[in-house]
N, C-alpha and C positions, 0 to 999 in steps of 0.2 A: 459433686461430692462435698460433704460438710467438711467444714477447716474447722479447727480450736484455736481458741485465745482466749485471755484473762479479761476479767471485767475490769482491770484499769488500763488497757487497750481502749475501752469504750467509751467510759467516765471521763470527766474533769471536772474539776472542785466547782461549783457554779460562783461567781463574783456573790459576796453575802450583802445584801442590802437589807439595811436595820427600818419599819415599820416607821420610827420616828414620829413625827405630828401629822404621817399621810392616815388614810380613811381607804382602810381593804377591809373587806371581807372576810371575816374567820374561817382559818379552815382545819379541819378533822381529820387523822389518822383512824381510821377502823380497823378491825382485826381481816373481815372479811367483804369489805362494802370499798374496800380502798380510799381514797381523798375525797373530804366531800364538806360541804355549806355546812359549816356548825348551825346557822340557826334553821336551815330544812332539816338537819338529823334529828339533833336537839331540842327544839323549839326554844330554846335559852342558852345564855352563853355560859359555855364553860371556861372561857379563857380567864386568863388576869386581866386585872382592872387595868393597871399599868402596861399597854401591851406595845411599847416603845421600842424596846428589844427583840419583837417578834421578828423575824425572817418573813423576808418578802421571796414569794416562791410565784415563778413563772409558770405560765402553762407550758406542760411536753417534759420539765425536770423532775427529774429522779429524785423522791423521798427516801430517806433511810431513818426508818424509827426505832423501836423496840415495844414489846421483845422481839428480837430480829426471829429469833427461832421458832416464832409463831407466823411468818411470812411478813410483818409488819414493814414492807416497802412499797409503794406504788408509784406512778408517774401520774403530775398532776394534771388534771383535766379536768377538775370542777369552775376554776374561772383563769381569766384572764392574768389574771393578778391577784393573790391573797397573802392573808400572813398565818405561818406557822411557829410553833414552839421554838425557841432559840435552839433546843436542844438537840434536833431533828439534822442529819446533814443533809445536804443538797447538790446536786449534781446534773452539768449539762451530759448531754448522751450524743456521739458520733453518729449522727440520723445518717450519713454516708455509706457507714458500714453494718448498721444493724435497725430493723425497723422495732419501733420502740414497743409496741405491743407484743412482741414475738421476747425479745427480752422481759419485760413484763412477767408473760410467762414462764421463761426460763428459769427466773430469779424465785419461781415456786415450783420449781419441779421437786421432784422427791428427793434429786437429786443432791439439789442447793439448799434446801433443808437440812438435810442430812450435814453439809456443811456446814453450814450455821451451829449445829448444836453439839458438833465436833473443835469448833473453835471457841465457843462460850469460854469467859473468865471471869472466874467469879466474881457474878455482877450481882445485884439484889433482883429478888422475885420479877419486880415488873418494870425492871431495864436492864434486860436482857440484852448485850450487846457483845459485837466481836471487834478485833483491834483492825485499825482501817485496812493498816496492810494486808490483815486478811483476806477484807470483803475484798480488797482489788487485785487479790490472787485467786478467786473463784475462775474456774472454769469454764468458760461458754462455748458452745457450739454453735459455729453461724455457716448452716446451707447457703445459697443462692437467695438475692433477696424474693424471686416469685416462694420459692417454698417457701420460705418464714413467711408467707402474704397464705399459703393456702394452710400453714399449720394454724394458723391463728383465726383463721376463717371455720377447720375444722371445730375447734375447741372453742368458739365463742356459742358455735351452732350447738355444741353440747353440754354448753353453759345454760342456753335458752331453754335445752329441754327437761333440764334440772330445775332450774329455775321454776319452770311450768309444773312440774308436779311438786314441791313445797309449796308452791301458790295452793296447789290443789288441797293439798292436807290443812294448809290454815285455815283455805275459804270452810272446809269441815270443821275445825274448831269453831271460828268462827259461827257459824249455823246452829253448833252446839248451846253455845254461850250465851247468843243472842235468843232461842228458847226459855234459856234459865228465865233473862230477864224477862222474858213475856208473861212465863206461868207465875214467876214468885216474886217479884221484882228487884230492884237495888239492894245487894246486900247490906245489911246495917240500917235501912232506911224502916222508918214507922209504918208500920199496917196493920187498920182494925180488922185483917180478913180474920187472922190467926192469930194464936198465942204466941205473946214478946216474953220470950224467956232467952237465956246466956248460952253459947255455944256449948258449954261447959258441964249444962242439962241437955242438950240434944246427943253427945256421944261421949264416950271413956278417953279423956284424954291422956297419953302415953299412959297404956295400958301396962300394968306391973306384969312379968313371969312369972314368979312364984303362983301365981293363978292357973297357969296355965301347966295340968298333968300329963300333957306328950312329951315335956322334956325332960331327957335324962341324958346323961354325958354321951352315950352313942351315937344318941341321933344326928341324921345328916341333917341341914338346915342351906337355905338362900342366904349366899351373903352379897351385900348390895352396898357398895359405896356411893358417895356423891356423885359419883364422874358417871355409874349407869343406872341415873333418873335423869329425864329431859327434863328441857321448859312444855313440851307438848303430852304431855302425860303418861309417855311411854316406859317403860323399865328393863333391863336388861337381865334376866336373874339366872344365867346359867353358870353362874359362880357357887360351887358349893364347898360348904363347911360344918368338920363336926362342934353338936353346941356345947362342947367342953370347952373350945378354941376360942369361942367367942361369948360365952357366958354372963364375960366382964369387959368392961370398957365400949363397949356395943349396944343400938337402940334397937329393942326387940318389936317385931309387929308381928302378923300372921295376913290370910288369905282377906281381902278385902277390907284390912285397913287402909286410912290413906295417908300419906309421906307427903309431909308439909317442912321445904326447907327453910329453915327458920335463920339461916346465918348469910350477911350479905355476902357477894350482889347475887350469891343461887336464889335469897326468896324473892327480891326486886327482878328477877329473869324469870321467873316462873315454873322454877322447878318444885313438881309434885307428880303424885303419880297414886293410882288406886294400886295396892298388891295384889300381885296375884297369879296363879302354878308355883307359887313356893315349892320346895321340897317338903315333902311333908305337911302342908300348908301354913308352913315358920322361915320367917326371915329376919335375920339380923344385918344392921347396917349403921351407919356414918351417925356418931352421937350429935350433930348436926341437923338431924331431922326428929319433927314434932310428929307424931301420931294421933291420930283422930281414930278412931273405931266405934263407928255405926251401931244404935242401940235397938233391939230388936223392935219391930213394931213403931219403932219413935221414928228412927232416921234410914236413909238408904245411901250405900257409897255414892252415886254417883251424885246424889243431891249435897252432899258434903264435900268433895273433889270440885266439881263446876263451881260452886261456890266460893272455895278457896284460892283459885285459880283466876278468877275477875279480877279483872286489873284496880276496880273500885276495894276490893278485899285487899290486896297486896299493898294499893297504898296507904290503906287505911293502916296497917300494919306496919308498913316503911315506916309512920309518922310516930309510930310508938315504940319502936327499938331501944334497946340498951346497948349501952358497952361503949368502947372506945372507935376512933374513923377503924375501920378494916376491919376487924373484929364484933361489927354489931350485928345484935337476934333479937327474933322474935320472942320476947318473955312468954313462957305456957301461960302466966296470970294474965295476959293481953286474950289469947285464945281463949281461955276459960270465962272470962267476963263477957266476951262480944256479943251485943245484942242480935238475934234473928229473929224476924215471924218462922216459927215452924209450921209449914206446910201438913195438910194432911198426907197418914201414907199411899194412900191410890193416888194421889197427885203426886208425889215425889217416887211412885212405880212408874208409874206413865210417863215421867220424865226420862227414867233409867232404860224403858222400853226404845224411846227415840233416842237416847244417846246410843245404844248395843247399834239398833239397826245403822245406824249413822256410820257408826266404828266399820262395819264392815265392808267398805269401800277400800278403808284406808291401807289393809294387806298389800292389797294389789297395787297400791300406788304406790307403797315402801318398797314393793320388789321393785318393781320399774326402777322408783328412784335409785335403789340401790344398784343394780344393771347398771345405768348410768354410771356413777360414778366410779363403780371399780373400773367399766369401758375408760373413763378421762384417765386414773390414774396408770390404766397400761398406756392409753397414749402418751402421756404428760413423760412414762417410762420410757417410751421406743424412740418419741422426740427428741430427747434432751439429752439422752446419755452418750 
């Protein structure tokens, strides 16, 4: 029978050893990736230059970062030895009485969440944090150590098989992408095949409404926030609204245009998406997103989507942002300038032909994957509470 206790039953403040003139290893907080080699995540260092004050963090200790309420804690296991942010607490863990992976997981149950974001004080956006004597008033359940051995066996095993079909849909992106380059090549890059003209002439960029004679204050319309468009091209649109509601302050598009986010880090993450089953085939969303709309005969969605979408497009974009750190976009005069060879249209059909067939795999593997994880979130439920 499972017993309860607090996680400062568990915890103890780790002895803090300062970086100083020793030679460790960087290491990384992620949202979802837990602790890990800044320069394999990375490929460059994010740290400060001066990192003399960083926290030397043992393997097997408990990180506490922020925003807590986003799960931001894990136990370290990328090395032997590293340093992290001064700012991060640190904590040995009673390996006696609780196995650390089983805690691990506890410390993200729906649960411990839910307390997390019941004890927030207002902290700013992205340090999010709660007062310690909170955290070490948290609740844990600790079985018998063999069940915390088979819970954590259970849920790593249904970690793997998540894991396996987002593999699966990437390696489909992937396949996609790497076509583009095959037929049309490097976006931005010179080619005598076809005519070099500006993005700007290949389709309507942020298409006006007043154009458009379906709207009138009745109609029902998609409305589409930032939060339901991926980085993977997908869209959520079963949000509706009438267009009296959203008229103003809102970026209008309709059925196959395509939603280019222009404001960091959504366009540096890859969020875009082709529209499409709008309500009435009209969507409104997040003044935040640029609109490209396909010009008949010239251009075809999906050769302007896969295009936008290349990691060579986005950085070429990164590099020409405006605005202030946090606040910076893509200017439309960036999008309207950009040079492409335009493809002819039966080559940019035949393109669209192999992306559609492609796409239809990916149904079946979003159920699956979805299965999956609502499966972990009743366990993560029946475990923990």
């Amino acid at each position: 029978m499972a017993a309860y206790t607090t996680l400062g039953s568990l915890i103890t403040p780790a002895e803090t050893v300062r970086c100083g003139s020793g030679k460790y290893p960087v290491l990384s907080m992620t949202m979802y990736g837990g602790i890990v080699l800044q320069r394999e995540r990375f490929k460059k260092s994010l740290a400060s230059i001066d990192q003399s004050d960083y926290k030397v963090v043992r393997r097997g200790q408990l990180v506490v970062g922020f925003p807590i309420d986003e799960g931001v804690l894990y136990f370290q296991e990328a090395a032997d030895e590293g340093i992290m942010s001064p700012a991060y607490q640190v904590w040995d863990v009673n390996t006696a009485q609780i196995y650390p992976d089983y805690l691990e997981l506890c410390l993200h149950s729906p649960q411990s969440m839910q307390y997390y974001k019941d004890k927030l004080r207002g902290t700013t956006a992205r340090r999010r944090s709660i007062p310690t004597a909170d955290l070490l008033a948290l609740r844990i359940c600790i079985p018998d150590m063999e069940t915390q051995r088979r819970t954590v066996t259970v849920l790593n095993q249904l970690d793997l098989f998540i894991d396996k079909r987002r593999q699966q849909l990437a390696k489909l992106d992937e396949l996609v992408k790497s076509r583009f380059i095959e037929l049309f090549g490097v976006p931005g890059a010179k080619s005598d095949q076809w005519p070099r003209m500006s993005l700007g002439d290949c389709c309507i960029l942020n298409p006006k409404k007043n154009l458009d004679t379906r709207l009138v204050p009745e109609l029902n319309v998609s409305f589409v926030p930032m939060s339901a468009v991926s980085e993977d091209g997908d869209m959520e649109v079963s949000e509706t609204r009438k267009y009296e509601d959203v008229k103003t302050g809102f970026t209008y598009f309709a059925d196959n245009d395509i939603l280019f986010a222009k404001i960091t880090p959504c366009m540096e993450n890859g969020k875009g998406a082709i529209a499409g089953k709008l309500i009435n085939g009209i969507g409104f969303g997040s003044t935040e997103f640029h609109v490209l709309r396909p010009i008949q005969n010239k251009s075809n969605p999906y050769w302007l989507y896969v295009m936008t979408a290349l990691e060579s497009f986005r950085t070429s974009a990164k590099a020409n942002m405006t605005g202030s750190a946090g606040q910076k976009r893509v200017p439309a005069s960036y999008l309207e300038a950009y040079q492409v060879s335009l493809p002819p249209m039966e080559l940019q059909e035949q393109f669209a032909s192999f992306v559609k067939q492609t796409n239809l795999s990916k149904p079946v593997i979003r159920q699956s994957l979805d299965q999956l994880e609502t499966l972990k979130k009743s366990l993560m439920q029946a475990y923990f509470s």
